[in-house]
N, C-alpha and C positions, 0 to 999 in steps of 0.2 A: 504494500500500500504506500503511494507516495502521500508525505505526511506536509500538510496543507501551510502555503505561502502564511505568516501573521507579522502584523505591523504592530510595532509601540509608538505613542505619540505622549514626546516631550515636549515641552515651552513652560514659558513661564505661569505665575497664577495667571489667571482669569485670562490666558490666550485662546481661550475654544476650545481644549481638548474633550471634553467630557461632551461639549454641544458637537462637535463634529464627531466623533465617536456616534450617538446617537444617529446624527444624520445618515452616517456613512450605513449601520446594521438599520435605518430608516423606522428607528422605535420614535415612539413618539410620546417621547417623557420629558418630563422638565430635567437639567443640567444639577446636580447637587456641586458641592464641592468634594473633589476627590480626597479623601483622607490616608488612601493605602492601594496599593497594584488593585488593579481592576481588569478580568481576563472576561473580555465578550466578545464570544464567537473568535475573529481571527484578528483583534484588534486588543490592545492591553493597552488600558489610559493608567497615566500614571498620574502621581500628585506634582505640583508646579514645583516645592519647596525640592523635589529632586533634583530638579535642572538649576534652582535659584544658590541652592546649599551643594556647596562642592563636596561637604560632608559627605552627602548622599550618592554622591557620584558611581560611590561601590552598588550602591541600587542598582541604577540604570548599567551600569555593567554585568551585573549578574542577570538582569532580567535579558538582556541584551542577546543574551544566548537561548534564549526561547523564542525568538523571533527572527525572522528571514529580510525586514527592512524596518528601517526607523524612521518616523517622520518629526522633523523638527518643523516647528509651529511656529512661527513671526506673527503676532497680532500686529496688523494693516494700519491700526491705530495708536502704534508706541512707535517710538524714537529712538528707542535704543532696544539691544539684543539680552540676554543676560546669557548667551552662547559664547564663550571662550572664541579666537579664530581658529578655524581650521578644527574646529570640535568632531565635527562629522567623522573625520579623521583617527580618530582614535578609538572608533568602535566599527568594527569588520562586519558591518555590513550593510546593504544595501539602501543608501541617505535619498529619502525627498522630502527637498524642504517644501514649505505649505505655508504660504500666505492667507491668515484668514482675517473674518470682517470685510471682505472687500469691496460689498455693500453699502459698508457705511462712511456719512459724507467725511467723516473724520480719516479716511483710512488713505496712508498715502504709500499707494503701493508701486511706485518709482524707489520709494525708501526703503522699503518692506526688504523690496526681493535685493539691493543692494547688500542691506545687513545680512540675507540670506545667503548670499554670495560669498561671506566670509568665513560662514560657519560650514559650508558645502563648495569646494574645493571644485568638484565634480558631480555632474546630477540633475535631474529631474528639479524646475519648482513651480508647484501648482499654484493658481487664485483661487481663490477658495470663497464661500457663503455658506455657511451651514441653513439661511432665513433664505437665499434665492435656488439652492441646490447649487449654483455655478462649480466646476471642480471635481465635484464628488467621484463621478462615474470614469474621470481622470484616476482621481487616487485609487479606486477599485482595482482601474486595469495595470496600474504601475504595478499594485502590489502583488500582480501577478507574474508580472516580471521576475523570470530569476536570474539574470546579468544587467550589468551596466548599459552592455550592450541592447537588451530588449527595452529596455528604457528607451534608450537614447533612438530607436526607430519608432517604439511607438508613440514619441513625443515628435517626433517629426513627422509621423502620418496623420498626427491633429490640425485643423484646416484653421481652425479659432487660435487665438490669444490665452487658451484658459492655463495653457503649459509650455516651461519654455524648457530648454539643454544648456547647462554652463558645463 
């Protein structure tokens, strides 16, 4: 039995994860605040204060190994990153970054995906809405991806803006 593609999503507090996570398994729950790993379906949201606290960084490395890609999270409406550069980099395995909020009038996503660019060397990075869907059925298929290489073609047979290849 081949044992099924799953993604973790790190960023900081209140960057989406818990609201995109729902979108993406399309339940239709309100967003709590994540307290501790959360394993749904083929998706593991994690808490913000892992990516915020370097403390916790053995976290995200150990969880890191039950999952096949990691998506790092840029809320569209912050100014700065709380991703080290070149973070992507030091966990083996397959990084797309995710611009989210990009709905909203706050969200400047020229910046967004710039900061994203430092924390993801190489890689896929989606816009994202969890409130218009924009993105979503992007991150689906990336995460079906199992090289660098199937990324990077099937972000290039996308006709829209919703995903780009750095």
């Amino acid at each position: 039995m081949m044992k099924k593609n799953r993604a973790m999503l790190i960023g900081s507090i209140g960057a989406g994860k818990s609201t995109l996570t729902n979108a993406l398994l399309e339940r239709k729950v309100e967003a709590v605040k994540t307290q501790a790993l959360t394993f749904h379906d083929w998706i593991v949201d994690t808490p913000g204060e892992y990516t915020e606290n370097p403390f916790f960084y053995k976290n995200i490395m150990a969880t890191s190994l039950e999952v096949t890609h990691v998506l790092y999270l840029q809320d569209g409406t912050k100014q700065r990153t709380i991703f080290p550069p070149g973070f992507s980099t030091g966990i083996n395995k397959l990084p797309i970054g995710v611009v989210t909020k990009c709905d909203s009038e706050q969200a400047d996503i020229h910046s967004a995906i710039h900061l994203l660019k430092k924390v993801i060397p190489k890689g896929p990075i989606v816009l994202t809405s969890s409130i218009t869907g924009q993105g979503l059925q992007e991150i689906r298929n990336l995460v079906k991806c199992n090289s660098m290489q199937e990324m990077k073609a099937y972000v290039e047979s996308i006709s829209d803006e919703t995903a780009i290849f750095v």
